[in-house]
Residue, then its C-alpha position, 0 to 999 in steps of 0.5 A: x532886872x524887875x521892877x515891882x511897885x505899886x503905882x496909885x494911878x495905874x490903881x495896881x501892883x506893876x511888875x516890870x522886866x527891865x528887857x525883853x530877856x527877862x521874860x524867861x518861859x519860868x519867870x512868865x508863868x510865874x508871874x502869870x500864876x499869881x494872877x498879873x496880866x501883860x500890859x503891852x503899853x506900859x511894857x508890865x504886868x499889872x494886877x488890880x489894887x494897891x497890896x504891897x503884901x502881893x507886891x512883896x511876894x512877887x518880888x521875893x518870887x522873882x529873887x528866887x527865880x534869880x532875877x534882880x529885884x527893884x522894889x519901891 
């Protein structure tokens, strides 16, 4: 399971797996490739900015990997 936000402090979209498992070789890249960076002390991937159109699009991304999404 995935949680993807937008987190006003962080001042960025958070796409965070629920465990380590998650994180799949598919799943990694593509999440990667649209631009999220590893943020190894929150345990999530950020991307600068508040675009909930980005968030949208990483979730539905994540569902058509098979993976259950969180979306707030």
């Amino acid at each position: 399971m995935f949680l993807v936000t937008t987190d006003t402090q962080l001042g960025a979209v958070v796409v965070a797996p629920e465990c380590a498992d998650d994180l799949d070789d598919e799943t990694r890249a593509a999440i990667e490739g649209a631009a999220f960076t590893w943020q190894s002390d929150i345990e999530a991937f950020t991307q600068p900015g508040q675009d909930r159109q980005t968030a949208a699009h990483m979730a539905m991304r994540l569902a058509q990997l098979g993976h259950d999404v969180l979306a707030v």
